[in-house]
Backbone as CSV, one residue per row, in Angstrom:
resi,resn,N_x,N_y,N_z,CA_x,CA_y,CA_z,C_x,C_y,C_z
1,UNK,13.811,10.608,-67.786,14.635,11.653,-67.189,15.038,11.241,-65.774
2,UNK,16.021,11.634,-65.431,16.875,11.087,-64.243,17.478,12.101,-63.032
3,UNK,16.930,12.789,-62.209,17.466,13.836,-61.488,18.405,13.358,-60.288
4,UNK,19.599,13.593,-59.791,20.238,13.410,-58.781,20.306,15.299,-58.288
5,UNK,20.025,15.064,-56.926,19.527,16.459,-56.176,20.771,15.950,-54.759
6,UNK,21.550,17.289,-54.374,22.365,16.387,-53.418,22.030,18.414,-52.620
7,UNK,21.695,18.125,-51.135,21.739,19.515,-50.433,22.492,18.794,-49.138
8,UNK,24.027,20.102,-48.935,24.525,19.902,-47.541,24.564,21.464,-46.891
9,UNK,23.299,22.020,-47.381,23.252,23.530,-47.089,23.243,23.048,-45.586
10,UNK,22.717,22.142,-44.814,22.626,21.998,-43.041,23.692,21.721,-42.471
11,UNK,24.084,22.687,-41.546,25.995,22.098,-41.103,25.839,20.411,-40.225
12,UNK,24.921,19.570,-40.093,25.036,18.607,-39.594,24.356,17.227,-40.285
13,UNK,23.690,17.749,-41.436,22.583,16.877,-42.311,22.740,17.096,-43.314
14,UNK,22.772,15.982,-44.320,22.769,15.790,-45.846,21.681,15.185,-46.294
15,UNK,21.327,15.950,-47.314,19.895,15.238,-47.623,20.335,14.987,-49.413
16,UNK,19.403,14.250,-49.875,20.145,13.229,-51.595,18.859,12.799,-51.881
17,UNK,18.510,13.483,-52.739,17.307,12.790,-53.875,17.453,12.410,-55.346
18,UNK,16.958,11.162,-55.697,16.835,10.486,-56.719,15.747,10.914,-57.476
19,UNK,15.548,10.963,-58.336,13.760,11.406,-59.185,14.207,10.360,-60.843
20,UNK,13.557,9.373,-61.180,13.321,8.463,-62.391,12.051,8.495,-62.916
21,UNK,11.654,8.985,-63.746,10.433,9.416,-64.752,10.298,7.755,-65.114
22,UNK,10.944,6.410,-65.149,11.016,4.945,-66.004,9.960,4.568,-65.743
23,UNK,8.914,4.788,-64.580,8.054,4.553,-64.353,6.475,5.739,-64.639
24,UNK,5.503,5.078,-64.707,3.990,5.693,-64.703,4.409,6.718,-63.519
25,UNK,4.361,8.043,-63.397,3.789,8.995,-62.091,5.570,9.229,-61.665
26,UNK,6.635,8.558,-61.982,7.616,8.819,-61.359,7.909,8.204,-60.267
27,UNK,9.418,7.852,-59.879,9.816,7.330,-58.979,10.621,8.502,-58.039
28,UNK,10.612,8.616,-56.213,11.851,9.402,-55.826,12.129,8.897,-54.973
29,UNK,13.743,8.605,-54.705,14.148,8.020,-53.992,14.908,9.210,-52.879
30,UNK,15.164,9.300,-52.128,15.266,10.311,-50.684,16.010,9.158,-49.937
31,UNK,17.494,10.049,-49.063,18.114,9.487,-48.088,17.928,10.868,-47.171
32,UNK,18.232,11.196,-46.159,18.126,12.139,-45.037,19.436,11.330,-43.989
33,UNK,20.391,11.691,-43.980,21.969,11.971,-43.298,22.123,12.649,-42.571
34,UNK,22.537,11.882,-41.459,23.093,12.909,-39.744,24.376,12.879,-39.952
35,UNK,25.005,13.920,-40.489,26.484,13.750,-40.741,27.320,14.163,-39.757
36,UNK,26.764,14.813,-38.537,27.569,14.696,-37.194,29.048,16.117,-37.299
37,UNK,28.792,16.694,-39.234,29.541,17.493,-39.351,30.536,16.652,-40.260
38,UNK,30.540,15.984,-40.439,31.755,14.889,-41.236,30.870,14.608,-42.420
39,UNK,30.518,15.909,-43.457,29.894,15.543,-44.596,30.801,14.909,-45.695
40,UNK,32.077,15.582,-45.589,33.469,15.602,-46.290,33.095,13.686,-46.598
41,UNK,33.122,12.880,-45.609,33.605,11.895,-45.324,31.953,10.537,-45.641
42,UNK,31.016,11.064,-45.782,29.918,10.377,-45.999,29.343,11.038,-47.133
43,UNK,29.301,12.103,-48.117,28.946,12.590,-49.355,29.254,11.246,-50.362
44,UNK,30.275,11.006,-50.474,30.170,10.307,-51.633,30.231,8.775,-51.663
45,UNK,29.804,7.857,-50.215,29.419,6.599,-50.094,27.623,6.654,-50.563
46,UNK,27.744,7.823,-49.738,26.021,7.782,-49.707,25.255,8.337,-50.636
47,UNK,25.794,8.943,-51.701,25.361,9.360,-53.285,25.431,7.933,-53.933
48,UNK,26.900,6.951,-53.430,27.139,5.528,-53.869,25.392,4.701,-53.412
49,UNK,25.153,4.438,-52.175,24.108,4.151,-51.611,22.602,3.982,-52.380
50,UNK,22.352,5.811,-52.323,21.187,5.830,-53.223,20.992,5.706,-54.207
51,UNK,21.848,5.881,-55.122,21.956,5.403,-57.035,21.992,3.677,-56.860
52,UNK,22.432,3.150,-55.763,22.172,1.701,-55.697,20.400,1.020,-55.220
53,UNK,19.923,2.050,-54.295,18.755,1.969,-54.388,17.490,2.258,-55.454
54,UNK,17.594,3.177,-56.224,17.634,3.615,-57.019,17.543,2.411,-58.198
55,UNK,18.661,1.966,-58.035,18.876,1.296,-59.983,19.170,2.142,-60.963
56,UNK,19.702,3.595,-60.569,20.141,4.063,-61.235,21.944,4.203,-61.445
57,UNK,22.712,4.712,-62.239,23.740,4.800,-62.253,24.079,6.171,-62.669
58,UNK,25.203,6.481,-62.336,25.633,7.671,-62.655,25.673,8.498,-63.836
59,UNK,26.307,7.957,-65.156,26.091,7.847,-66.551,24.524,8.107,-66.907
60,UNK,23.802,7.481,-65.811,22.190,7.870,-66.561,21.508,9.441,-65.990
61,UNK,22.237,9.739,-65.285,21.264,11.236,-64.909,21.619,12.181,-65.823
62,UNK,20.492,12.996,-66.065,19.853,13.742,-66.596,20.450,15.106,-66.234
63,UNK,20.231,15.319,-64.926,20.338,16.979,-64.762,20.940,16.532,-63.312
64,UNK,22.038,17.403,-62.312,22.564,17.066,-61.309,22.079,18.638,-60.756
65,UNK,21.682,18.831,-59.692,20.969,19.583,-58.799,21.826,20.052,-57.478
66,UNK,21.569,20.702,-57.341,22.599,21.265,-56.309,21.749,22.357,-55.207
67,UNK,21.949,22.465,-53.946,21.974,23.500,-52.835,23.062,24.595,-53.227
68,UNK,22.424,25.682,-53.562,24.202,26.741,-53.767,23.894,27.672,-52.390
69,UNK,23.312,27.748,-52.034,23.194,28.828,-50.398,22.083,29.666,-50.632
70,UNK,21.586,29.854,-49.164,23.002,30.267,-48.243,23.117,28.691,-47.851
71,UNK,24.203,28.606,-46.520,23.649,27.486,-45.742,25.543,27.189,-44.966
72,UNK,25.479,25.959,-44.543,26.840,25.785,-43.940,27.909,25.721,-45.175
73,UNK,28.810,26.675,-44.763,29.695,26.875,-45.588,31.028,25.464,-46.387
74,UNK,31.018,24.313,-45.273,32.073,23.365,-45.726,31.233,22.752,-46.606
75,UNK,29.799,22.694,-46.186,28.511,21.901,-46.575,28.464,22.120,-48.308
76,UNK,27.918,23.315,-48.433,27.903,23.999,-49.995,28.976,23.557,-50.743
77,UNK,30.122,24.125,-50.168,31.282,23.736,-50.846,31.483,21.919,-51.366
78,UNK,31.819,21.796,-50.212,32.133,19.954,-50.785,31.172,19.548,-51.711
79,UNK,29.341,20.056,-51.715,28.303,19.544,-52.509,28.282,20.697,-53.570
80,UNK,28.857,21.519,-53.852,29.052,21.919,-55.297,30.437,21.321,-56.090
81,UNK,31.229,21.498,-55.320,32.384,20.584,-55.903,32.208,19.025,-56.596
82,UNK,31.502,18.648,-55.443,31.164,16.841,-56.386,30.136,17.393,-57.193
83,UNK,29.157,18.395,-56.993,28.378,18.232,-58.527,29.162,18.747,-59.582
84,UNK,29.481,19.728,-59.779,31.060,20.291,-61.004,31.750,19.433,-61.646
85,UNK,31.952,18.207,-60.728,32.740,17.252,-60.620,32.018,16.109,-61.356
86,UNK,31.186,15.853,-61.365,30.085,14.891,-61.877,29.498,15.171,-63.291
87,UNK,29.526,16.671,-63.667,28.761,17.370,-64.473,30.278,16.853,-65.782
88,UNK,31.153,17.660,-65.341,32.572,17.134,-66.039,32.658,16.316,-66.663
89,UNK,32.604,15.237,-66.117,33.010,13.970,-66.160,31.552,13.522,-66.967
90,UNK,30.644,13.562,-66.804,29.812,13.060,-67.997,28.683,13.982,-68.650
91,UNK,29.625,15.498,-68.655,29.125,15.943,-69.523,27.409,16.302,-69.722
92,UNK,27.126,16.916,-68.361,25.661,16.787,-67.834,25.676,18.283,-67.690
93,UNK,24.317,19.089,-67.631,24.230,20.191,-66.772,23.515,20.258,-65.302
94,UNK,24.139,21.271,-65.036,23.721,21.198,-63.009,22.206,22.327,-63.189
95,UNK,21.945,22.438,-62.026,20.500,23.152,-61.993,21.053,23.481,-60.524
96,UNK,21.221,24.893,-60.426,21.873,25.670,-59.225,20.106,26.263,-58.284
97,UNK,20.057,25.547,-57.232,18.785,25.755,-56.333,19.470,26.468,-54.791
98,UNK,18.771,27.759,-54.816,18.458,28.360,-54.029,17.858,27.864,-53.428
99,UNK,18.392,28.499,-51.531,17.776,27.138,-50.323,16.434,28.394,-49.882
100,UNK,16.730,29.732,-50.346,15.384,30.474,-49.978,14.377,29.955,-50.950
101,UNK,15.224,30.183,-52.118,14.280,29.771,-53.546,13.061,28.442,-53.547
102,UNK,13.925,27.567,-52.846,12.473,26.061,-52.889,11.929,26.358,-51.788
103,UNK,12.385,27.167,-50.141,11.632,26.470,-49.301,10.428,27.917,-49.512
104,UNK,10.500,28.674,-50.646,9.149,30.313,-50.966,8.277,29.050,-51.349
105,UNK,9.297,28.444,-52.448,8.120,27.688,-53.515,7.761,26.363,-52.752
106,UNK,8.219,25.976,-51.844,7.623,24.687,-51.412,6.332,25.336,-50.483
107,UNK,6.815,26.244,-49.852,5.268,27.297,-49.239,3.879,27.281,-49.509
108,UNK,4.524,27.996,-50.553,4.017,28.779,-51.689,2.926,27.410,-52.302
109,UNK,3.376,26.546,-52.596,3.133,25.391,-53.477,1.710,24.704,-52.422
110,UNK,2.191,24.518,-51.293,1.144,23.895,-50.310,0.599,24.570,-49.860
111,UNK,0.743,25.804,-50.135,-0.548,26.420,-49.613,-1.566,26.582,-50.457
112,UNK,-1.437,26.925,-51.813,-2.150,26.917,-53.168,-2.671,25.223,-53.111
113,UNK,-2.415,24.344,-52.938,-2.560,22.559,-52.927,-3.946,23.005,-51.589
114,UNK,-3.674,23.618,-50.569,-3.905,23.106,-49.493,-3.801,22.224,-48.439
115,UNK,-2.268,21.648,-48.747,-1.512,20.274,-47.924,-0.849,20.549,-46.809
116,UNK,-0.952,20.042,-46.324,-0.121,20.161,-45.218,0.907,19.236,-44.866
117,UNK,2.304,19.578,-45.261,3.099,18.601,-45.483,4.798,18.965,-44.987
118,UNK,5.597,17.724,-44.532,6.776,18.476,-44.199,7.725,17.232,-44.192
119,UNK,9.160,17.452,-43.967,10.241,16.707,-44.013,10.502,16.412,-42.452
120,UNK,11.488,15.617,-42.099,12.421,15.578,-40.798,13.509,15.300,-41.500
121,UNK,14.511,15.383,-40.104,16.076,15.307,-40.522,16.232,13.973,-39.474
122,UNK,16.375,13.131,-40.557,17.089,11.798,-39.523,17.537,10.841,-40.767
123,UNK,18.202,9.792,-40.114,18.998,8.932,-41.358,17.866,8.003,-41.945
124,UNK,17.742,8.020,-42.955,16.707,7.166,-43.629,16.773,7.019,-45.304
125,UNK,16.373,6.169,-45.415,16.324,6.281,-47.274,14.537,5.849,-47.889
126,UNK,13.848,6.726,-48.300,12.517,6.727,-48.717,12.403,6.367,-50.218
127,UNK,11.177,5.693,-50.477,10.978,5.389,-51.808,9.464,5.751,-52.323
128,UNK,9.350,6.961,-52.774,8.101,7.675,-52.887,8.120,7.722,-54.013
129,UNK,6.265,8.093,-54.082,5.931,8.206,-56.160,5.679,10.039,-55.917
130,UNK,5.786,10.046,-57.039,5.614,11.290,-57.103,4.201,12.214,-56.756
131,UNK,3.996,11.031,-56.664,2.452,12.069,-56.028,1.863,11.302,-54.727
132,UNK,2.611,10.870,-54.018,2.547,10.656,-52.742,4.024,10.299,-51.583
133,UNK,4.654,11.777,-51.663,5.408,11.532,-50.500,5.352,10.909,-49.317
134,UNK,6.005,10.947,-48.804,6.068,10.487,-47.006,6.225,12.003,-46.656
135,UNK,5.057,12.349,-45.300,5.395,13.478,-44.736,5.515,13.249,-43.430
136,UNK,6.296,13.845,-42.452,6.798,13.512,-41.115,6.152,14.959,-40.285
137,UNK,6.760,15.105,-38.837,5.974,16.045,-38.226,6.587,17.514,-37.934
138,UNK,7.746,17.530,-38.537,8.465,18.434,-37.961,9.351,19.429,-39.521
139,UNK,9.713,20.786,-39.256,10.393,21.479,-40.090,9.600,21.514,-40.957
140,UNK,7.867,21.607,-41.104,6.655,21.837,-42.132,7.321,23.274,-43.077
141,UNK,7.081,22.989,-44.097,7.225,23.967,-45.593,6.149,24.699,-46.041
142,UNK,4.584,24.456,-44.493,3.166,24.770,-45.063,3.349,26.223,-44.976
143,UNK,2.781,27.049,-45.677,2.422,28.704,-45.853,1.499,29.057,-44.962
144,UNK,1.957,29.752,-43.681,0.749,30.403,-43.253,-0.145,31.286,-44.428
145,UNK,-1.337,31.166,-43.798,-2.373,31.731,-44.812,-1.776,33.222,-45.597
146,UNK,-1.666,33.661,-44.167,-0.920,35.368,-44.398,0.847,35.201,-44.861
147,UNK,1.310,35.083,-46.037,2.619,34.780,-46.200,3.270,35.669,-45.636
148,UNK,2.854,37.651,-45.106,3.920,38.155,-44.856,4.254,37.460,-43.449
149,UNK,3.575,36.264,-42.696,3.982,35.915,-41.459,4.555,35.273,-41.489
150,UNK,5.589,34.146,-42.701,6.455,33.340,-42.815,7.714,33.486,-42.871
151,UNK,8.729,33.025,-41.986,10.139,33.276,-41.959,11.241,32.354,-42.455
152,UNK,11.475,32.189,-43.226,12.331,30.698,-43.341,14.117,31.800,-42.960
153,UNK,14.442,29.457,-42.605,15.350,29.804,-41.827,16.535,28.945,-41.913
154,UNK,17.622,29.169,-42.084,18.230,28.151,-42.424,19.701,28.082,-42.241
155,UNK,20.024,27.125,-40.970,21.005,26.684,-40.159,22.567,27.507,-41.030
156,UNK,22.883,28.247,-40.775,24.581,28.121,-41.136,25.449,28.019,-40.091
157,UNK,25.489,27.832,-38.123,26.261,26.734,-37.783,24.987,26.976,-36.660
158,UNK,25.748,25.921,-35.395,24.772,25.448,-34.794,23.980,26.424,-33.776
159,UNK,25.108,27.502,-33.800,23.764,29.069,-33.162,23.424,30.023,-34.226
160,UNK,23.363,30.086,-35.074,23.182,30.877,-36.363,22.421,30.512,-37.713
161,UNK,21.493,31.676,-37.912,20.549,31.206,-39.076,20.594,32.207,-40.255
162,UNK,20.924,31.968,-41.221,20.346,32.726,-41.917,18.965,32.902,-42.170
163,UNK,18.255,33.972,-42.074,16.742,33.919,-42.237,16.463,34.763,-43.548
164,UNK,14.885,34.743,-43.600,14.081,35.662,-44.664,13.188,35.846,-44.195
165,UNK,12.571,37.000,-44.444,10.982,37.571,-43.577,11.081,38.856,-45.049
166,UNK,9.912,38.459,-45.987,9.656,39.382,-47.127,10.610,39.401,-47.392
167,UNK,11.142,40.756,-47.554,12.651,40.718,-48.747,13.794,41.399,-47.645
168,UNK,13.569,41.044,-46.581,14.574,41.146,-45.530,15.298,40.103,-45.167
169,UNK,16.539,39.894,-45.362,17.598,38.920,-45.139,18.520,39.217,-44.421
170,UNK,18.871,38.337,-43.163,20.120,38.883,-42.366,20.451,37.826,-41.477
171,UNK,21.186,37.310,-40.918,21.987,36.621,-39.841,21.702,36.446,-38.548
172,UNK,21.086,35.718,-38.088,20.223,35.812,-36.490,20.811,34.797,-35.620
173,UNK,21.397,34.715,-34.314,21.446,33.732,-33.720,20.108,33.083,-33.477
174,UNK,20.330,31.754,-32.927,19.191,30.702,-32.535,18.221,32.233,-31.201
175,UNK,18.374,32.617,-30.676,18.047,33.161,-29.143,17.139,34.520,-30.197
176,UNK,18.329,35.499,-31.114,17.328,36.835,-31.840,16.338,35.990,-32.826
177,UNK,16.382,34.888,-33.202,15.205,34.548,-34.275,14.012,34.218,-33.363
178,UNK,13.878,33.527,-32.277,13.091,32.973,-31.380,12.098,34.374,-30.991
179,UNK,13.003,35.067,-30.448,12.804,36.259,-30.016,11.700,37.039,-31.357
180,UNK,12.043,37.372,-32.588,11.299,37.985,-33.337,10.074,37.127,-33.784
181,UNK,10.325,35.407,-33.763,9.090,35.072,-34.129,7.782,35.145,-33.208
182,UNK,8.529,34.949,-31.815,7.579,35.283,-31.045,6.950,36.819,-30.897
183,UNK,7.350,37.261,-31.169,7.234,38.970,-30.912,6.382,39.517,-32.381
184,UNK,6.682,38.727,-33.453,6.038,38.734,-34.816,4.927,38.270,-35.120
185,UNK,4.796,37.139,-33.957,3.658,36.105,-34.382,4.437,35.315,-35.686
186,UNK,5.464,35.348,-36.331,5.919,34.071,-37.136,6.090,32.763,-37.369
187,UNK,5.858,32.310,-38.693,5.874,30.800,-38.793,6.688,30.367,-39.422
188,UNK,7.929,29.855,-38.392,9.072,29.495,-39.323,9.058,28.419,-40.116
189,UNK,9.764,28.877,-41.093,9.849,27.392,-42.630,11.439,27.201,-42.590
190,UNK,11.658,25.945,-42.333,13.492,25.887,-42.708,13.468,24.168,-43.755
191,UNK,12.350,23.775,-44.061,12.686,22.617,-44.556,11.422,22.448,-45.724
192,UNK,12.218,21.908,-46.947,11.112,21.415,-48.060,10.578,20.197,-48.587
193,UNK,9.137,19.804,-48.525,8.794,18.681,-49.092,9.872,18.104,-50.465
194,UNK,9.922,16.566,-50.962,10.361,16.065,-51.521,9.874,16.508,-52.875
195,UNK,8.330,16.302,-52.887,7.866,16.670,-54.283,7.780,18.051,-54.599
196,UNK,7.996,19.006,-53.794,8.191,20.308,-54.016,9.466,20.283,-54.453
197,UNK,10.772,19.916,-54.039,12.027,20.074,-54.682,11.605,19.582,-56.393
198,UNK,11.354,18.445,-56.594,11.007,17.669,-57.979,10.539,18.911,-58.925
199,UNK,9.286,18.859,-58.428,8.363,19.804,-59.302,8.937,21.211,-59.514
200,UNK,10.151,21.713,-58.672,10.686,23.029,-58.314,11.852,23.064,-59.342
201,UNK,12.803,21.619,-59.417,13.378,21.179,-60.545,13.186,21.453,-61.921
202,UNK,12.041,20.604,-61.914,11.663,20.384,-62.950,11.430,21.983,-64.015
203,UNK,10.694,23.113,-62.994,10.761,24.355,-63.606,11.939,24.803,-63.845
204,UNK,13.140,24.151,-63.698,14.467,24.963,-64.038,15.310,24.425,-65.245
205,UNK,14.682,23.170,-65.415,14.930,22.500,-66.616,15.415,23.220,-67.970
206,UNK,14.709,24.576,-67.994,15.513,25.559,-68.958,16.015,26.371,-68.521
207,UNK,16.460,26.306,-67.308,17.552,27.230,-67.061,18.801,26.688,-66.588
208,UNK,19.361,25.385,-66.668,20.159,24.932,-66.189,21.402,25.857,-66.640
209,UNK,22.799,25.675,-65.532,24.006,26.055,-65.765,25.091,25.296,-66.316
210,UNK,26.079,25.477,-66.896,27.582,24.873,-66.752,28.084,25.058,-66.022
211,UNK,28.510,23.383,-65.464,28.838,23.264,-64.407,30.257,24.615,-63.332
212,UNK,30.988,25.052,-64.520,31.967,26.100,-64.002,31.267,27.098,-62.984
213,UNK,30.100,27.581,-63.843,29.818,28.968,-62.729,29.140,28.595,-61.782
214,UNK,28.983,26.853,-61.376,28.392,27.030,-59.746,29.256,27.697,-58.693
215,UNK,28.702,28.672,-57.888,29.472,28.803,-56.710,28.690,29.098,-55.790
216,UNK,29.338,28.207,-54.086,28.249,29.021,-53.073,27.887,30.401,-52.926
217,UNK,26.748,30.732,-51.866,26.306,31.918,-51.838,26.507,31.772,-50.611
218,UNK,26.893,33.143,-50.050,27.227,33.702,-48.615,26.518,34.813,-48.301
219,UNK,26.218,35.042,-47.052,26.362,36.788,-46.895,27.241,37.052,-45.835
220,UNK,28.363,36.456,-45.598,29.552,36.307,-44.668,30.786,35.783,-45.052
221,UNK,31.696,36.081,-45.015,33.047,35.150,-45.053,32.759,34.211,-44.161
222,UNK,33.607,32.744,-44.488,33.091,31.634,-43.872,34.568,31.901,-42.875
223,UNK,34.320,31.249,-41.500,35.055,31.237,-40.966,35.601,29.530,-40.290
């Protein structure tokens, strides 16, 4: 089985995972993209890139994965379009991932593990097994003990977040989120381990879509 995972929910970062079962334990291959905002223009060298690292090819994936929102609005768009676009053309189904949806379950996941584990955003291309990521120091996915103290958060432009705190969702600049976590005692989550996306995948495996009804998710007109 062959997963291509492509998220430009971050208005300045693209992140692209590979997952190949060809091997014992699994292979994942991970790039992390500073797109400077010019995702339009580096999406589809650098999907070229990692399927070359990889050894995989296009024709061979399995299931194509997608960020549908919330998140930066040109971001979603251009990365649901090439997956639609991909799905088409060889006749694949997409697996539509919610950016609240993995970073509950990537939480959720390490805190039940007891790991303590997290991503960064910088340009790189990783070659991990599936049961031993690379974890870096920053944007941790760990669950405070007490989950109602976890906020995830997640960039839609460069003063604005969409957040979650329990089943409260709403629009915060950078300055009101700061403000409530401190005032909350909160532990913000805006980023998910590698093998948490995989394994998060992998549970959607029967629920995949046709490719038509992907569409981003908003809680705003994009401007």
């Amino acid at each position: 089985m062959n997963i291509l995972h492509i998220d430009a929910a971050f208005p300045d970062f693209l992140r692209l995972v590979v997952y190949s079962d060809r091997e014992a334990g699994g292979e994942i291959f991970e790039a992390n993209i500073k797109t400077q905002q010019n995702v339009s223009a580096l999406l589809l060298p650098s999907i070229d890139d990692i399927l070359k690292t990889s050894n995989v090819q296009l024709k061979d994936i399995d299931y194509y994965s997608v960020i549908v929102g919330p998140g930066s609005w040109t971001g979603l768009r251009l990365a649901i379009t090439t997956v639609k676009t991909l799905c088409m053309n060889f006749e694949k189904p997409a697996i539509a991932v919610g950016a609240f949806d993995i970073l509950e379950f990537c939480a959720k996941q390490n805190s039940d593990n007891g790991n303590i584990n997290s991503d960064s955003k910088k340009n790189s291309t990783n070659k991990n097994s599936d049961k031993n990521a690379t974890t870096n120091k920053t944007n941790n996915c760990t669950q405070n003990k007490n989950s109602n103290k976890n906020i995830f958060a997640i960039p839609s432009t460069a003063k604005e977040y969409y957040t979650k705190q329990q089943n409260n969702i709403q629009i915060l600049t950078t300055a009101e989120l700061q403000v409530i976590i401190n005032q909350r005692q909160l532990h913000k989550i805006t980023n998910y381990t590698t093998n948490s996306l995989i394994t998060f995948i992998k549970t959607q495996i029967n629920n995949t879509t046709h490719y038509n009804t992907l569409e981003p998710f908003y809680f705003k007109n994009p401007v």
